[in-house]
N, C-alpha and C positions, 0 to 999 in steps of 0.2 A: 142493712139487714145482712148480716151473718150468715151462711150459706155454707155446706158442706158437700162433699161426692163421698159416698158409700160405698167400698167393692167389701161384697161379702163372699167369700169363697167357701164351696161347699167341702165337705169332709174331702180328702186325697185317699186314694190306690194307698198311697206309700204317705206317711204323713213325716217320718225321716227326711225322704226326699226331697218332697216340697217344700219343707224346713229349712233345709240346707240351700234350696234353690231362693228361696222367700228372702232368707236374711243373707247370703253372698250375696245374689244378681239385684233380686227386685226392689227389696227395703232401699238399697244404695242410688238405684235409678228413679226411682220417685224422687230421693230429695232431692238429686241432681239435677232433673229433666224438666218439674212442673215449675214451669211460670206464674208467680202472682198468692202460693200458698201461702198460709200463713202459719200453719200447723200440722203434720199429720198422727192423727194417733191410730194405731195396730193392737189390738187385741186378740191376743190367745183364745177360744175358746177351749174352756175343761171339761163342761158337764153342763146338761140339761136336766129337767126333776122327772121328763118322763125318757131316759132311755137317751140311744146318741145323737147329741145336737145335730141340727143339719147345716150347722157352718162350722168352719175351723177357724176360719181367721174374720175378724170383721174389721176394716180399715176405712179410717174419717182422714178426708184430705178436707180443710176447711181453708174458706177462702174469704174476705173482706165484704164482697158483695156479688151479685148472680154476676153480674158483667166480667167480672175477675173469673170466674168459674166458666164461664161461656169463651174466654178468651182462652183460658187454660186449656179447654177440651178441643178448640181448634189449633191448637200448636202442635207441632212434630211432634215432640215430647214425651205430648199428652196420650197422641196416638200411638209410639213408639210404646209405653208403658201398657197400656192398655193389652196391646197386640201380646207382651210378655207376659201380662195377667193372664189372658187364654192358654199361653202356652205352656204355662206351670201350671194349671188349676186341673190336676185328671180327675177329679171329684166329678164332671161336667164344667159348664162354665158359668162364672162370679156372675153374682147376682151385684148390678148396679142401681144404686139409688142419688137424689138429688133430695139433700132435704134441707130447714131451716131449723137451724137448733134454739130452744129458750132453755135458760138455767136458771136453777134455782138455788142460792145458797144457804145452808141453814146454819146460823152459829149454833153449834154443840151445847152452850153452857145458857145461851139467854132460851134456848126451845126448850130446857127441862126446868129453867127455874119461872120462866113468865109464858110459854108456850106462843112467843114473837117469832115470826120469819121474817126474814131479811131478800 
């Protein structure tokens, strides 16, 4: 089972700053530090439909299986990144989650002419 860690970090004081801080310091210390990932994806947020989102960035560190994830978050590393998530997020502090992802994939051309998913 396929496992992820979620840091969602809320809006920044200074969203320049944290920018700057996010992709010099932390972007580069995630891939270097965590043990056992297999992917991480970083999202910008832009815009919510009612007014300003309450997160700026939302980050999926995904990992092979819970154990891989469990290992991850007791390594130095793990705590060493963490510790630098608090310390660039002045929005307050990242919101962490542990989730299981399912995907779905839809071919484009067989969903409009036979209405099949894949």
């Amino acid at each position: 089972m396929a496992v992820k860690l979620m840091v969602m970090y809320p809006r920044p004081k200074d969203i320049e700053a944290f920018e700057r801080l996010y992709n010099r310091q932390h972007a580069p210390m995630t891939e270097d530090i965590l043990p056992g990932k297999t992917m991480i994806v970083a999202t910008k947020v832009l815009g919510a439909p009612r007014g300003a989102p309450p997160f700026h960035r939302i980050v999926e560190i995904h990992f092979p299986s819970m154990v891989a994830l469990e290992a991850c978050a007791a390594s130095k590393g793990c705590k060493q990144t963490l510790a630098h998530a608090l310390a660039i997020s002045t929005g307050g502090a990242p919101t962490v989650l542990i989730a299981e992802e399912e995907t779905q994939v839809f071919d484009q051309f067989e969903s409009r002419t036979s209405g099949t998913l894949r």
